[in-house]
C-alpha positions as CSV (number, residue, x, y, z in Angstrom):
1,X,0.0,0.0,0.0
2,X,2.1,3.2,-1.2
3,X,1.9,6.6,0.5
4,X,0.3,4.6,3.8
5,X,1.1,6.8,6.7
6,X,0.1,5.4,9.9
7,X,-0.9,7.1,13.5
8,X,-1.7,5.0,16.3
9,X,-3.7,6.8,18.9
10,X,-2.3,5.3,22.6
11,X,0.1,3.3,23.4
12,X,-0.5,0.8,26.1
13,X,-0.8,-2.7,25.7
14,X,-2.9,-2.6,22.8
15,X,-1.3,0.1,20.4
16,X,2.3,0.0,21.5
17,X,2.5,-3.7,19.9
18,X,0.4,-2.1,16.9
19,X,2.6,0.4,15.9
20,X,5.5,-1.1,16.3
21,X,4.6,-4.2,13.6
22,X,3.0,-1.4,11.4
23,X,6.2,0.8,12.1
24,X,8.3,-2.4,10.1
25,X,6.5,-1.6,7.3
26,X,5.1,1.8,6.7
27,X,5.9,5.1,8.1
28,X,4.4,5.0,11.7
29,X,3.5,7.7,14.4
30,X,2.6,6.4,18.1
31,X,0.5,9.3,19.5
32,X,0.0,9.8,23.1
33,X,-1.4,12.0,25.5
34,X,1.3,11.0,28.2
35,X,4.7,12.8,27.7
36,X,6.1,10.3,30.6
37,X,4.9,7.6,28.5
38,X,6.4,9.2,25.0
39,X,9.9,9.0,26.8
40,X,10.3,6.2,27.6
41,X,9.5,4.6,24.4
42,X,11.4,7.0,22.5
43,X,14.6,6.0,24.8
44,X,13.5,2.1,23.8
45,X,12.2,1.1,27.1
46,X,8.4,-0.2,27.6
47,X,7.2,-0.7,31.1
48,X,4.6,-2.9,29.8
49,X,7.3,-5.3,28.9
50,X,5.1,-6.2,25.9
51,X,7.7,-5.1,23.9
52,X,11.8,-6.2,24.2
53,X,13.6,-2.9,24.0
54,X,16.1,-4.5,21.3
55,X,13.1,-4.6,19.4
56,X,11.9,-1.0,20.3
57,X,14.8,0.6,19.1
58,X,15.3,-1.5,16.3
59,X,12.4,-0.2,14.5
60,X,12.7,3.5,16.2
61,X,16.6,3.1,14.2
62,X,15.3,2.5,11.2
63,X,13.2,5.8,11.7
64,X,10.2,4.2,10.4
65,X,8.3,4.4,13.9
66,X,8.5,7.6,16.3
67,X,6.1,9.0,19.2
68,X,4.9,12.0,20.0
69,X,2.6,13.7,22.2
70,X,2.0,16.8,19.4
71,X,-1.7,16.5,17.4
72,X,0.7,18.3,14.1
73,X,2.9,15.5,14.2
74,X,0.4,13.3,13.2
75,X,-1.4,15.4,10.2
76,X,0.3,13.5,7.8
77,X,-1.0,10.4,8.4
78,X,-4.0,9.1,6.1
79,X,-4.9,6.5,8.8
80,X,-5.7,7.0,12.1
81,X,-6.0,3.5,14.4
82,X,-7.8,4.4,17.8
83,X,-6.5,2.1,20.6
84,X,-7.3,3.3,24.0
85,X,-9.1,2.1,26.7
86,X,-12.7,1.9,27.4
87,X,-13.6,0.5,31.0
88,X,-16.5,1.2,33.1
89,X,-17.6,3.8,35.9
90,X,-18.2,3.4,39.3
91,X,-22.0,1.9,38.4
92,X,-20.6,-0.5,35.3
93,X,-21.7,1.9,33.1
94,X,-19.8,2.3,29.9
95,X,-16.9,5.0,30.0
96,X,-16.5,5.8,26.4
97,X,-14.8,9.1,27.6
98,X,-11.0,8.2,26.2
99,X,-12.1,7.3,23.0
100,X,-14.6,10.2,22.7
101,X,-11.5,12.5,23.5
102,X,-9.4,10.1,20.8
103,X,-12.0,11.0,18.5
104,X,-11.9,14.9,19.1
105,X,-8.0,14.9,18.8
106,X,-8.0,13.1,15.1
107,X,-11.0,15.2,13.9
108,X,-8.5,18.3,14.3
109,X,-6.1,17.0,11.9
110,X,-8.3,14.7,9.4
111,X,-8.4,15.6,6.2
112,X,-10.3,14.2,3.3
113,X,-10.1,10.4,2.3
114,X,-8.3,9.7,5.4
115,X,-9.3,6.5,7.4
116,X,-10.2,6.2,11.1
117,X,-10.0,2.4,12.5
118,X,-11.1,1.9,15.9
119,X,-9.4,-1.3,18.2
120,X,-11.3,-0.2,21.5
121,X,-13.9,-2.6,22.6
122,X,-17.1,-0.9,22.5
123,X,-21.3,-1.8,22.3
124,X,-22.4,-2.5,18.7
125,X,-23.1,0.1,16.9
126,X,-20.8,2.8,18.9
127,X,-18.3,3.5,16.6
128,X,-20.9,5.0,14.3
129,X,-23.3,6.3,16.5
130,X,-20.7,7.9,19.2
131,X,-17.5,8.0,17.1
132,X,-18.6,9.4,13.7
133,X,-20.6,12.5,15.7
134,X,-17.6,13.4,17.2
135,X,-15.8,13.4,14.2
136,X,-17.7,15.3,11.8
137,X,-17.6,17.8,14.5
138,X,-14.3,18.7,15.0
139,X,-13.1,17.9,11.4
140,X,-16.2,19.6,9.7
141,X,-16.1,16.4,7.4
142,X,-18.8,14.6,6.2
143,X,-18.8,10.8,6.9
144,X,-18.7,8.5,4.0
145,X,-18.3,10.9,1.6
146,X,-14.7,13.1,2.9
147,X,-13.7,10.4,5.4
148,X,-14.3,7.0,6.5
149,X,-14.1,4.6,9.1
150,X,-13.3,0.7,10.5
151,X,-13.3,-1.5,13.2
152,X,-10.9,-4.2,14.0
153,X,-10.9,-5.4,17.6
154,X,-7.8,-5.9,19.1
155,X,-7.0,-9.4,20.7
156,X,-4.3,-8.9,22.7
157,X,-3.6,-10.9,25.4
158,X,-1.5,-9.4,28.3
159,X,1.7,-11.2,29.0
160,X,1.5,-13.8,26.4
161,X,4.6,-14.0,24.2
162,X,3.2,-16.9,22.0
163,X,0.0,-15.1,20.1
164,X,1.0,-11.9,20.2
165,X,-0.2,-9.2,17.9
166,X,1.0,-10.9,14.6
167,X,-0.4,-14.2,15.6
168,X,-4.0,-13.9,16.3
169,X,-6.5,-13.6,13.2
170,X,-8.2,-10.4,12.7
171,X,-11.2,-9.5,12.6
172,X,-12.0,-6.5,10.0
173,X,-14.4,-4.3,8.9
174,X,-15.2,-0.7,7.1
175,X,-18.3,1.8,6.7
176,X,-18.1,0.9,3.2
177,X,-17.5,-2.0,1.0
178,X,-14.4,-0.4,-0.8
179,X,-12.5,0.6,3.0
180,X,-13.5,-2.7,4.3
181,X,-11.2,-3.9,1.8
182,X,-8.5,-0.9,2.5
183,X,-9.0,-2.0,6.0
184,X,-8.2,-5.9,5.4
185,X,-5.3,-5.3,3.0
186,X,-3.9,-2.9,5.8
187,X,-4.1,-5.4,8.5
188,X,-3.1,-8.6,6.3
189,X,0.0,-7.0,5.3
190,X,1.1,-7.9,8.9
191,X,-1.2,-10.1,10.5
192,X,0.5,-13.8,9.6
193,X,-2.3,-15.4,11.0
194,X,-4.7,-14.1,8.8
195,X,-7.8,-11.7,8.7
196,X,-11.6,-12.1,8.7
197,X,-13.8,-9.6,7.2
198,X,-16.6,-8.9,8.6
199,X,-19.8,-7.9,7.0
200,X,-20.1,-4.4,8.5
201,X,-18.7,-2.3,11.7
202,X,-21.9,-3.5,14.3
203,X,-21.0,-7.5,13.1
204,X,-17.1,-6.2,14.4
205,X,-18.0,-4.7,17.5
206,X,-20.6,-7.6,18.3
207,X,-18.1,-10.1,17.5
208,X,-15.3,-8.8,20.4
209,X,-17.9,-8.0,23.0
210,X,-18.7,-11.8,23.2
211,X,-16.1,-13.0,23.0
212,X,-15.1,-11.8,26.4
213,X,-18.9,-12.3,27.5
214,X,-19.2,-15.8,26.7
215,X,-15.8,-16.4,28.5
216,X,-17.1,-14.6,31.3
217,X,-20.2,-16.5,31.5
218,X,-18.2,-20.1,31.7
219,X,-15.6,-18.9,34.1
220,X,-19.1,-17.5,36.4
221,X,-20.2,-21.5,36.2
222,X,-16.8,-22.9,37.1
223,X,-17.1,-20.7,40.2
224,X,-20.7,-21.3,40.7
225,X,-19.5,-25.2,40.8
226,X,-16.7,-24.3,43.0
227,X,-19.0,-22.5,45.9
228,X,-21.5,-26.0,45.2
229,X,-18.0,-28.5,46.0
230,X,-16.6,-26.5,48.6
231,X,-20.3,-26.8,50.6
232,X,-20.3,-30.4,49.6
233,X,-16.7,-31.6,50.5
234,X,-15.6,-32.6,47.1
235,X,-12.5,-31.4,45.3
236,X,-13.5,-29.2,42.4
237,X,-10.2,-29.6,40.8
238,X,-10.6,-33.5,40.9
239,X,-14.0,-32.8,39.3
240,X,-12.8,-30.9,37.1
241,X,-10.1,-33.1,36.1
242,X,-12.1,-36.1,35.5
243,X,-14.7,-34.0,33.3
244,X,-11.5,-33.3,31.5
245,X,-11.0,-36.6,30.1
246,X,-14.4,-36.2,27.8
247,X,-13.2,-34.8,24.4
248,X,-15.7,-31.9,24.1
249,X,-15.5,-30.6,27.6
250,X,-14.8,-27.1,27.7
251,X,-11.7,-26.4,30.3
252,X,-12.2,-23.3,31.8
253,X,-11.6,-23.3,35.6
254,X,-12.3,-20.8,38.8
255,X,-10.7,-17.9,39.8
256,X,-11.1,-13.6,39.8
257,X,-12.3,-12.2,37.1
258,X,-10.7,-9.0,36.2
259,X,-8.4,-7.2,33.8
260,X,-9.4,-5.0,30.9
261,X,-11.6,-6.9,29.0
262,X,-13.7,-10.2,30.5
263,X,-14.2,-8.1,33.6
264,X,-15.9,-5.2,31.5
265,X,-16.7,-6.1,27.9
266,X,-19.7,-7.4,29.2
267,X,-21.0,-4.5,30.6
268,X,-20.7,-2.9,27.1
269,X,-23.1,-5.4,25.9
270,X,-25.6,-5.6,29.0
271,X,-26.2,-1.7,28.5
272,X,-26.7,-1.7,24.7
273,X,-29.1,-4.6,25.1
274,X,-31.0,-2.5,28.4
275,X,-30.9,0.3,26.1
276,X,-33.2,-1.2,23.3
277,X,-35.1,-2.9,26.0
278,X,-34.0,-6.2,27.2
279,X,-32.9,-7.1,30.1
280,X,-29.8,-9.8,29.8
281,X,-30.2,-12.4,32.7
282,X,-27.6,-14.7,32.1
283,X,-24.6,-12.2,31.3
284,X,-25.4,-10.7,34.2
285,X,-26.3,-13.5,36.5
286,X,-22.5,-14.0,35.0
287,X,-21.2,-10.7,35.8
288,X,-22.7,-10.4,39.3
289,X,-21.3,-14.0,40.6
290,X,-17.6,-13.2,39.7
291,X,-17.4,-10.0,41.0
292,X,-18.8,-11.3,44.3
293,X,-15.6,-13.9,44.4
294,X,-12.9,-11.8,46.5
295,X,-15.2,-11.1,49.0
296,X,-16.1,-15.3,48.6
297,X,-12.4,-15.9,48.8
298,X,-12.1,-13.8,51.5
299,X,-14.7,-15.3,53.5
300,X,-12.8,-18.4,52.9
301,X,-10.0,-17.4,54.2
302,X,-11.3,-16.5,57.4
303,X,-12.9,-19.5,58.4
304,X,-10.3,-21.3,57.8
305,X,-8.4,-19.1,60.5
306,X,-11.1,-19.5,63.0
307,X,-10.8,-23.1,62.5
308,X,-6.9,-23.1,63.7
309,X,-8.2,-21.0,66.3
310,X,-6.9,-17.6,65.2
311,X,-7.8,-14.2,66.6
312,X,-8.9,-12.1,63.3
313,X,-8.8,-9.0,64.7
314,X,-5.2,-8.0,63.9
315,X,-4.3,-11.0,62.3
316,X,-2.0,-10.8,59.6
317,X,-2.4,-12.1,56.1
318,X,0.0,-11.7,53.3
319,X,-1.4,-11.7,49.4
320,X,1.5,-12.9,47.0
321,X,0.4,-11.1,43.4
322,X,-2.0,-8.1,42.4
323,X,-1.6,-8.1,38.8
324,X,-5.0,-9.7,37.3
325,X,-3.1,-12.5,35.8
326,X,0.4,-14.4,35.9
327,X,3.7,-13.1,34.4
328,X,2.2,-9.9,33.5
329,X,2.6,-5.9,35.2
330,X,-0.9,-5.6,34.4
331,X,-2.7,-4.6,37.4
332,X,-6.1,-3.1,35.7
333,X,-9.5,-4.1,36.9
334,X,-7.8,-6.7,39.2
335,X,-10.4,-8.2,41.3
336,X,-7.4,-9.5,44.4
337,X,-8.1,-6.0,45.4
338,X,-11.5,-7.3,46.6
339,X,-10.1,-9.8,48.7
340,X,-7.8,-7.3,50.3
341,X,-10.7,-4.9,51.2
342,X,-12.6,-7.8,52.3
343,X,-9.4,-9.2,55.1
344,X,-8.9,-5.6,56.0
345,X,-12.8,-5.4,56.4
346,X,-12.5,-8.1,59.2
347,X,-9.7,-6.5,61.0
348,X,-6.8,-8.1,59.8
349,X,-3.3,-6.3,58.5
350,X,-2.7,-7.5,54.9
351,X,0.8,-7.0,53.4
352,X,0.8,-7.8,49.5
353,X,3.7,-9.0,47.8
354,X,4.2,-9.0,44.0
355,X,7.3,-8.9,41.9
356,X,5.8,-8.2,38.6
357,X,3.6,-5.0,39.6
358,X,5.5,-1.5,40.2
359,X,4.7,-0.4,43.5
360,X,3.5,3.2,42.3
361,X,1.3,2.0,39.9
362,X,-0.5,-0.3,42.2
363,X,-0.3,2.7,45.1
364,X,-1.8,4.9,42.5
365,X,-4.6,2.6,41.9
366,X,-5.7,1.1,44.3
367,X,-4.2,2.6,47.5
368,X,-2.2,0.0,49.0
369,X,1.7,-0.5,49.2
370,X,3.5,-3.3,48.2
371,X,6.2,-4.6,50.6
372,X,10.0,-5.7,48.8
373,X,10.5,-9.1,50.8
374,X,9.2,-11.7,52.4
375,X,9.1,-13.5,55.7
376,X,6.5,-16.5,55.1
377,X,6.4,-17.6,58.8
378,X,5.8,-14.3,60.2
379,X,2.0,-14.1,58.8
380,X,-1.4,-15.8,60.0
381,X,-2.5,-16.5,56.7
382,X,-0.8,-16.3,53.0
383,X,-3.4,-16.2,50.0
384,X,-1.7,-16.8,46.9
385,X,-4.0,-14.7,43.6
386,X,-1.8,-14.7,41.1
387,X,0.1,-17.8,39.9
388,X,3.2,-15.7,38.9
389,X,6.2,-18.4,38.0
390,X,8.2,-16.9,40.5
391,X,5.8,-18.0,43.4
392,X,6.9,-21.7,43.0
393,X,10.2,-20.9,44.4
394,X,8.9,-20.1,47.4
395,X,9.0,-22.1,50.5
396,X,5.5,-22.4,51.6
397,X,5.5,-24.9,54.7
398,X,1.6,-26.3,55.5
399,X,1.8,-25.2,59.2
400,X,-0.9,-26.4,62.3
401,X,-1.1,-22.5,62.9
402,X,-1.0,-20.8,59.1
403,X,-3.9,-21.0,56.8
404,X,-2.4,-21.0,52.8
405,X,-5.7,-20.6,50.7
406,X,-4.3,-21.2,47.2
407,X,-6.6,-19.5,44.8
408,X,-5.2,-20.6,41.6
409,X,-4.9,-24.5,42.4
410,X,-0.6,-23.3,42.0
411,X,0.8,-25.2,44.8
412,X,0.7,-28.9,45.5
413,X,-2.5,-29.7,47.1
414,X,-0.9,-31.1,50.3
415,X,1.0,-27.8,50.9
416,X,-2.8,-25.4,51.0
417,X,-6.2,-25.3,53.3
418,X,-8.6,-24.3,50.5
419,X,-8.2,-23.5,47.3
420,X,-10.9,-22.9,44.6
């Protein structure tokens, strides 16, 4: 594709990968609001570690990739590729605030025939009906006629260093037949594994938003079934196990259910479908039984203490990991915050240990500290959340006085109380 000039709007965990596989190829800006973040890439360092800096400055070398925090750096560019968050509010509502403000920033600069792709996960039919508004606005364009637009969901997955970026098909799409194709070519020139195209922009947006919902929805039965074995005596994970073994059982398993997508996507879908007048039950029968599991976790926890006759009140419990999943710095919408508030709820001092987080991120957050080492026997209770690999060099003892409550079935099952 000659004369392709590339801008990708944020660069998190989503864009930063984005721009730099585009930036092989074609001329690529990284455009971000954060000068902090801006530096450090430029200087070939991401904190996200979703990127090796060898590779970073490999492509910033070759001067086809550069950042920038200025809206005129990025006003020669003839596609614009949206890629910031969207979570939720305080009520699960959905926050479509970043890429409204995404939106206003390009429509400064757009010009006529250029190309606006959005990655965010949204509700179907946002991207034209929030987006587009917004656009015309501040560009005084006309959609479809001086400028036009695409969705391809991003599937990045956090931490994972075998389907990254170029290895997960993509799902395309445009606001009309001739930039859907434009869109495809774009994203098969350096997707390996392939593209989809989709039939239109609301299949797109659909298409992401269950994905996450319909993992949401088995992960809220595998903790359902979890609550039902622990009440019953039975091992979930042998159950589990032994379900296993027929070909066309699905192997999802319990646990928190956060991050930046399962743990919201389905909110985006819940309040389109309330919007046009039905009420989802299962998605948020779903919804409402995972986010109740820290403080079901929690409660775990302490009755396991009573049990070995331990005084809660000033008790103290340490939490090894607060990122929302293993070998990742990813701390966003992770639900081991609610077991924390729920320990510190009952009176007991919690200390949280995690060598993947940064300790100001997490303080900015979520308001708690992370301590820099460890002294396993000095604590009431250890819960281990995240199964980070460096957890199973620990030496976790199974003491007559210490409750370990092993929430991601990590450690040997002779070596925990409870687990899920």
């Amino acid at each position: 594709m000659q004369n392709t000039k590339i801008a990708i709007i944020g660069l998190g965990y989503v864009g930063l990968p984005l721009a730099v596989e585009f930036g092989k190829k074609y001329e690529t800006i990284g455009f971000d609001v954060a000068q902090w973040r801006v530096d450090e890439l430029q200087n070939g360092y991401d904190r996200t570690l979703e990127i090796a800096d060898d590779d970073l400055t490999n492509v910033i070398t070759n001067h086809t990739l550069s950042f920038s925090t200025n809206l005129d750096d990025i006003k020669v560019c003839n596609f614009y590729i949206v890629s910031v968050p969207t979570p939720v509010d305080e009520h699960k509502r959905p926050n479509l605030m970043p890429v409204i403000k995404a939106s206003e920033s390009i429509g400064k600069v757009l010009k006529k025939d250029d190309i606006v792709i959005y990655e965010s996960t949204v509700y179907p039919g946002a991207t034209e009906e929030v987006c587009v508004p917004v656009l015309e606005k501040f560009s005084g364009l006309t959609f479809n006629k001086d400028f036009f637009c695409g969705y391809s969901p991003e599937r990045i997955n956090p931490g994972d260093k075998e389907h990254t970026v170029t290895k997960i098909k993509k799902v395309t799409s445009g606001s009309t037949p001739d930039v859907a194709q434009k869109v495809d070519s774009l994203y098969k020139s350096i997707i390996t594994a392939g593209t989809h195209l989709a039939p239109s922009i609301k299949v797109a947006e659909a298409a992401k938003v269950i994905e996450n919902s319909q993992r949401d929805i088995n992960i809220a039965f595998m903790n359902e079934l979890a609550i039902i074995f622990n009440k019953l005596s039975i091992d979930t994970n042998a159950v589990l196990k032994a379900a296993g073994t027929k070909w066309n059982f699905l192997k999802f398993r319990p646990g928190l259910v956060g991050g930046h997508c399962i743990g919201v996507d389905p909110y985006y879908l819940t309040y389109k479908a309330q919007e046009v007048g039905y009420n989802p039950e299962i998605i948020l029968s779903g919804r409402r039984l995972n986010d109740n599991m820290g403080i079901y976790v929690a409660n775990r926890v302490i009755k396991l203490m009573i049990k070995k006759g331990q005084k809660i009140e000033g008790s103290k419990v340490l939490v090894l990991g607060i990122t929302f999943k293993e070998n990742c710095p990813d701390i966003r919408n992770s639900r081991v915050i609610d077991v924390i508030r729920e320990l510190q709820d009952f009176g007991t001092y919690v200390d949280i240990y995690d060598p993947w987080a940064e300790k100001e991120d997490v303080q900015r957050e979520y308001g708690v500290d992370l301590i820099d080492s460890l002294n396993m026997e000095s604590y009431d209770a250890i819960v281990l959340a995240v199964s980070h690999d460096a957890f199973r060099k620990l030496e976790i003892h199974k003491s007559e006085h210490q409750v370990v409550f092993d929430i991601k079935s990590f450690l040997d099952v002779e070596l925990s109380d409870g687990r899920l």
